[in-house]
C-alpha positions in Angstrom: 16.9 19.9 -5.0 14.5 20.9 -2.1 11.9 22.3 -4.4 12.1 19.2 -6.8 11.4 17.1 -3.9 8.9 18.5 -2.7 7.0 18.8 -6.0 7.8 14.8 -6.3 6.2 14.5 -2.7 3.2 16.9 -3.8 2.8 14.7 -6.8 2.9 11.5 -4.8 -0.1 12.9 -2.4 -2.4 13.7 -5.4 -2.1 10.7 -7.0 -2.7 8.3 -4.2 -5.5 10.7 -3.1 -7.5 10.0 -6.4 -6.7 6.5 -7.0 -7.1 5.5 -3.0 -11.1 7.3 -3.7 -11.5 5.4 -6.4 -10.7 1.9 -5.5 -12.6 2.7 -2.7 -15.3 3.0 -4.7 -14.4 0.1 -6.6 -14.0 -2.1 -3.1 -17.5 -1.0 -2.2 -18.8 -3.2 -5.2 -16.4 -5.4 -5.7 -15.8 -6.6 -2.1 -12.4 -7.5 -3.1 -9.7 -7.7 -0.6 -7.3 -6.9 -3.7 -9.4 -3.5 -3.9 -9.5 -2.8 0.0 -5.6 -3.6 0.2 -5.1 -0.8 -2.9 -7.4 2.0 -1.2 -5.8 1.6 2.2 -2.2 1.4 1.1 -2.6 4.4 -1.4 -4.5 6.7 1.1 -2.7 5.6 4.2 0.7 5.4 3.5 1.1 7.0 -0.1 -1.3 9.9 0.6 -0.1 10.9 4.3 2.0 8.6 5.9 5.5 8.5 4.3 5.1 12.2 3.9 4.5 13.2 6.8 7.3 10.8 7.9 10.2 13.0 5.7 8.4 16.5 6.6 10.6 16.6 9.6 13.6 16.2 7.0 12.1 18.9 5.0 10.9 21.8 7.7 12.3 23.1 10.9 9.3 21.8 13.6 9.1 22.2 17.2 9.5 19.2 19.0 6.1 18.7 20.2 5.3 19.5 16.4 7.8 16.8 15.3 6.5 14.5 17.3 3.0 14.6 16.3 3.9 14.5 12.6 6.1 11.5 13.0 3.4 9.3 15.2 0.5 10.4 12.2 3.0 9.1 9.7 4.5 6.0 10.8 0.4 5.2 12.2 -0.5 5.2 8.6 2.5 3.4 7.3 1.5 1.4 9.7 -2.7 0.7 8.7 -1.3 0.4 5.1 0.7 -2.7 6.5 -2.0 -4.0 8.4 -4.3 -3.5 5.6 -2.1 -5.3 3.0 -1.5 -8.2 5.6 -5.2 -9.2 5.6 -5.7 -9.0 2.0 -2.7 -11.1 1.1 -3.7 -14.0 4.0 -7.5 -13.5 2.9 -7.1 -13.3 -1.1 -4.3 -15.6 -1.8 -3.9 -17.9 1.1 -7.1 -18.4 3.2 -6.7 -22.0 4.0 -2.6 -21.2 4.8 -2.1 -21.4 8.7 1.9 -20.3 8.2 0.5 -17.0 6.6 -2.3 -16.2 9.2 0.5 -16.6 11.5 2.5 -14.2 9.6 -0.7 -11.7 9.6 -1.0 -11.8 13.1 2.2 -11.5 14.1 3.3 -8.9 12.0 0.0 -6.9 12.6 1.0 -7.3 16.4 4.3 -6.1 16.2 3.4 -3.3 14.1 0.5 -2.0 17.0 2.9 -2.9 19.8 5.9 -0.9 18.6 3.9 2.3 17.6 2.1 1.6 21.4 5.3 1.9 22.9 6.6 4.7 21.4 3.8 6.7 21.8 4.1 5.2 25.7 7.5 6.2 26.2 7.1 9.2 24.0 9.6 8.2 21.8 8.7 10.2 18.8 9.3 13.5 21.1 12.7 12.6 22.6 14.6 10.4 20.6 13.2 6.6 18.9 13.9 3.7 20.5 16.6 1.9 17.8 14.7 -1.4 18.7 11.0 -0.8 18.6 11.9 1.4 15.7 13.6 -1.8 13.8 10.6 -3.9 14.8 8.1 -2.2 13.5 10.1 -1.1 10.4 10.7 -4.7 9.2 6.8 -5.9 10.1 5.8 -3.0 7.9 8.0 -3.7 5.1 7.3 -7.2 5.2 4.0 -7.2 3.5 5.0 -5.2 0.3 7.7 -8.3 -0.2 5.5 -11.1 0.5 2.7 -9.1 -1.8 5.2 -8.5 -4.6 5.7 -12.0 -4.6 2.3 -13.5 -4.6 1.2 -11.2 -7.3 4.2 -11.7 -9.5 3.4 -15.6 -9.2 -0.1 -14.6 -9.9 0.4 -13.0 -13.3 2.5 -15.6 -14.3 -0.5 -17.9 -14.0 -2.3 -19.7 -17.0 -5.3 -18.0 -17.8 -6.5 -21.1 -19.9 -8.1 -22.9 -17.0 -8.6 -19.0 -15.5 -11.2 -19.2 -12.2 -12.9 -16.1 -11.7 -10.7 -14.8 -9.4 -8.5 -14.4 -12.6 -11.2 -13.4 -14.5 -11.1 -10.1 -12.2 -7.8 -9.3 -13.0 -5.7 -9.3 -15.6 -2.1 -10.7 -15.7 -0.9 -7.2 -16.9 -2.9 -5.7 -14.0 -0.8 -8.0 -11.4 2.5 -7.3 -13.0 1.7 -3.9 -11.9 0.5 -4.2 -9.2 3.6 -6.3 -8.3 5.9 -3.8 -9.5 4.4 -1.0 -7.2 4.8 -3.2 -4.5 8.6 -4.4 -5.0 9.6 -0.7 -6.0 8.0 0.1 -2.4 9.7 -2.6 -0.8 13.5 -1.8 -2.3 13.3 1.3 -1.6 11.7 0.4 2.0 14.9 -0.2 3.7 16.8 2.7 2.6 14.2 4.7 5.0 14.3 2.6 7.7 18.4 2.2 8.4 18.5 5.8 7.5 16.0 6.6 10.6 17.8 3.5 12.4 21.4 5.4 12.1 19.8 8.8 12.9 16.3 8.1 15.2 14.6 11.2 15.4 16.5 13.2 13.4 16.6 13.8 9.6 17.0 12.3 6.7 19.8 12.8 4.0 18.5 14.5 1.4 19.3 11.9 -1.2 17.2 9.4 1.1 14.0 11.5 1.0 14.9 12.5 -2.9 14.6 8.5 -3.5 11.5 7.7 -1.4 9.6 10.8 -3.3 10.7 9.1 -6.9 10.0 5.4 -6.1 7.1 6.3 -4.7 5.4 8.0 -7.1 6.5 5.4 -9.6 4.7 3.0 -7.4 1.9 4.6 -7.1 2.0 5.3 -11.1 2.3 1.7 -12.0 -0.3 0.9 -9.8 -3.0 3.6 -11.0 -2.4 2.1 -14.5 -2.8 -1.1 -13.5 -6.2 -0.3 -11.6 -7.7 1.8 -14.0 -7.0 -0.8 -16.7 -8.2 -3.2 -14.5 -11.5 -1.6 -14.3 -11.8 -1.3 -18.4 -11.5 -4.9 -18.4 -13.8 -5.4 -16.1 -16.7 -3.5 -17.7 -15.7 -4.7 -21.0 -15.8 -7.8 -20.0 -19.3 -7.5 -18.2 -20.3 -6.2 -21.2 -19.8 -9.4 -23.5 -21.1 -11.4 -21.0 -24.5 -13.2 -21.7 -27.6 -11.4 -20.1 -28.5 -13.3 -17.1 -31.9 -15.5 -17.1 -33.9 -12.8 -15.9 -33.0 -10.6 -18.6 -33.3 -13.0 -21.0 -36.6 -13.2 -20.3 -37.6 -9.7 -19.7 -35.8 -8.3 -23.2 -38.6 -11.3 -24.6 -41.5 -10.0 -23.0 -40.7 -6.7 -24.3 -40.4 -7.5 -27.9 
């Protein structure tokens, strides 16, 4: 069972490695906060945060060792939070002072609890059960609330489609949604698990469950990115040339 997990965990890192590049790349032109949230979330916690947050599970580490690898993991579960906060306020509700209160306070807790654990040096000597349940439920938060919006989102009639929706496809929100919800159902298994034991490992059957739902996540939402970005270009490439063209493709004949 060891080996399997770690080949699920192996497989989790490459995927959100090359997907987190590419819709960085993608967020570059774009300057969506959709494709910002997607790099950040992949890369940060897909690619070395949750696991680096089970290796402790996995391998016998000093506890100076431990210590380290816990804080470098729950600081990028923690930036992919953050990250996904400000694209959900900014991308869905900009004008919504309930959800920029719900950014901010949820990006706050989620700095003040890793602050005062590295403070106290709770992730050498044993977490603190509340600081640890704070910042667990701020970072789950978002992949919920996201799930949601997105799910609503797809549902969406694209007859009178504005061009946000032009962007994305309904199919490339369902899946989106469903990476998020798988995230945030298996979320809480994680975080009582470290509640009931803080600082020390995880049941095998906890990490064996975070590997697979993660890498499903991070499956669905590779296909829905990459057929995201077909659409896009296909679409670009129906459109009408622009004035300038226009005029420039008549000069030259």
């Amino acid at each position: 069972m060891e080996q399997a997990i770690w080949v699920g965990y192996g497989l989790l890192v490459g995927v959100c490695w090359v997907l987190g590049a590419r819709a960085f790349l993608a967020a570059r032109r774009s300057r969506s906060p959709i494709d910002w949230a997607l790099a950040a979330v992949t890369v940060f916690a897909g690619g070395f945060g949750c696991p680096l947050t089970f290796v402790p599970s996995l391998l016998p580490l000093e506890p100076a060792q431990k210590a380290h690898v816990l804080a470098a993991g729950i600081g990028g579960l923690g930036l992919a939070s953050i990250a996904l906060y400000l694209a959900l306020w900014r991308f869905f509700r900009p004008r919504s002072v309930i959800a920029a209160l719900i950014c901010s306070a949820g990006t706050f807790a989620i700095a003040w609890s890793l602050l005062a654990e590295v403070v106290t040096a709770g992730f050498a000597w044993g977490r603190d059960r509340r600081w640890l349940a704070l910042g667990g439920i701020a970072c789950w938060l978002p992949y919920a609330w996201g799930a949601l919006e997105l799910l609503v989102e797809s549902r969406r009639d694209l007859s009178a489609a504005s061009p946000r929706e032009d962007e994305r496809s309904q199919r490339t929100y369902r899946l989106y949604s469903l990476a998020l919800g798988a995230v945030a159902l298996v979320y809480p298994f994680g975080l009582v698990s470290a509640y009931r034991h803080p600082g020390g490992p995880h049941p095998r059957a906890v990490v064996a469950a975070v590997a697979a739902t993660g890498f499903a996540a991070a499956t669905a939402a590779a296909i829905g990115f990459y057929w995201g970005s077909r659409r896009s270009r296909a679409s670009r490439a129906r459109s009408p040339a622009s004035p300038s063209e226009a005029r420039s493709s008549a000069r030259s004949t």
